[in-house]
N, C-alpha and C positions, 0 to 999 in steps of 0.2 A: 747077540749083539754084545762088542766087549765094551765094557767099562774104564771110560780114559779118566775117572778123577786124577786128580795128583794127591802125591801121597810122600808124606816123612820117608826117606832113607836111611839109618843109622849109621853111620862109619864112627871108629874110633874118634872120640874125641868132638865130633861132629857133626851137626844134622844139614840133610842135604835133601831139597824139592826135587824133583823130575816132574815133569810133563810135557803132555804135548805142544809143539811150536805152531804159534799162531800167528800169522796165517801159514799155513801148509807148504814145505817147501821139499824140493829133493834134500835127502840124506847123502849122499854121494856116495853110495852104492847103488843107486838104480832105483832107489824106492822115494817114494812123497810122504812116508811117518818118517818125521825126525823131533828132536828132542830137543829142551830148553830145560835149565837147572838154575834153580833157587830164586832170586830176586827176577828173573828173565821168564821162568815159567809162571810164576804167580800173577806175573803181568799180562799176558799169552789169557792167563783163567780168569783173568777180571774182563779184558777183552771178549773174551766168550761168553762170560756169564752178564756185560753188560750191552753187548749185543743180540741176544737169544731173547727173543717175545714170549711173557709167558705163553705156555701153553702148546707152545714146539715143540717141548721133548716130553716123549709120552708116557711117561713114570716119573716125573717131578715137573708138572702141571704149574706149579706159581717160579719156577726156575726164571731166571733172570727179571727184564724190566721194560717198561713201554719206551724206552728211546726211541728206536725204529717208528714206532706208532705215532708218535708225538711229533712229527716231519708234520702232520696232516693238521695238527690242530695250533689255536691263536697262538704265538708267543707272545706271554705276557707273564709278570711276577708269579702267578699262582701256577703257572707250570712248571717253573724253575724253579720252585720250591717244592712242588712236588715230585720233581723230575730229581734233585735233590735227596729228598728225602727215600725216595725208594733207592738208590743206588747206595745210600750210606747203608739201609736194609738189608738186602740183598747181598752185599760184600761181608758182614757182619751174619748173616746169615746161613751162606754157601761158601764163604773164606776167611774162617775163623783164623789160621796164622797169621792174615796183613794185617797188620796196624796201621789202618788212615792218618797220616799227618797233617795231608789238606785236601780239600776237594772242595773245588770253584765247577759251577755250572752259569758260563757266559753267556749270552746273547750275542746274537750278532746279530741288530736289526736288519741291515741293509740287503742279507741274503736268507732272512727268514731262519737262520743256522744256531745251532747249540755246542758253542766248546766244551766238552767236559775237559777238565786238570785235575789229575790228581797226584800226590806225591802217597808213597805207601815203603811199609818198612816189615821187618817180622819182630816178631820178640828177640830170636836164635842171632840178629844180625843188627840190633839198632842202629848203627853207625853208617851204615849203608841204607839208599835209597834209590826208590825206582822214579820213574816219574812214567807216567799212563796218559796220554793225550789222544783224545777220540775227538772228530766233527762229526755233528749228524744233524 
């Protein structure tokens, strides 16, 4: 099984992400791996890693976080806070280059739903910013 983390590139003068593109799309040559670089990829790997229930991937067992899971149970303050709390975790955890700038976890009463917002940056690039918006 290969190992897709993402990983520093060096070029002169300039560090540069690669990874894989989330969600899966043709590459335009005929194949479904294609690739995302730098603020685009890190994005791609938050999306992965804050979709992924622990316990999915079978050699890092606590990998990601209960979003998915938490469809099923009450929305109210104490799971927005903990639903909160484990994705600042887990990013700080598993994607030690982003620097969170914000991360809002919404409510949406009326259909039972969870915005996450986040805005996210790296050290290499502070000027720049991504922005990461998931419903679940």
């Amino acid at each position: 099984m290969a190992n897709f983390d993402l990983e520093y590139i060096s070029t002169p003068g300039k560090n540069r992400v690669l990874g894989l593109a989330y969600p899966m799309r043709q590459d335009g040559v005929g194949g479904f791996v294609s690739q995302n670089d730098n603020l685009g990829a890190l994005r791609d790997g938050i999306i992965q890693l804050l979709m992924t229930v622990p316990g999915e991937r079978v050699f890092r067992p606590d990998f990601g976080t209960s979003l998915r899971s938490a469809v099923f149970e009450p929305l109210d303050q104490g799971l927005l806070s903990t639903l909160k709390s484990q994705i600042a975790f887990s990013i700080a955890k598993y994607e030690p280059r982003v620097i969170v700038k914000s991360l809002e976890v919404i409510p949406i009463w009326d259909t039972n739903q969870v915005a996450i917002e986040l805005q996210i940056t790296t050290s290499n690039d502070l000027l720049n910013t991504q922005t990461v918006e998931l419903l679940v």
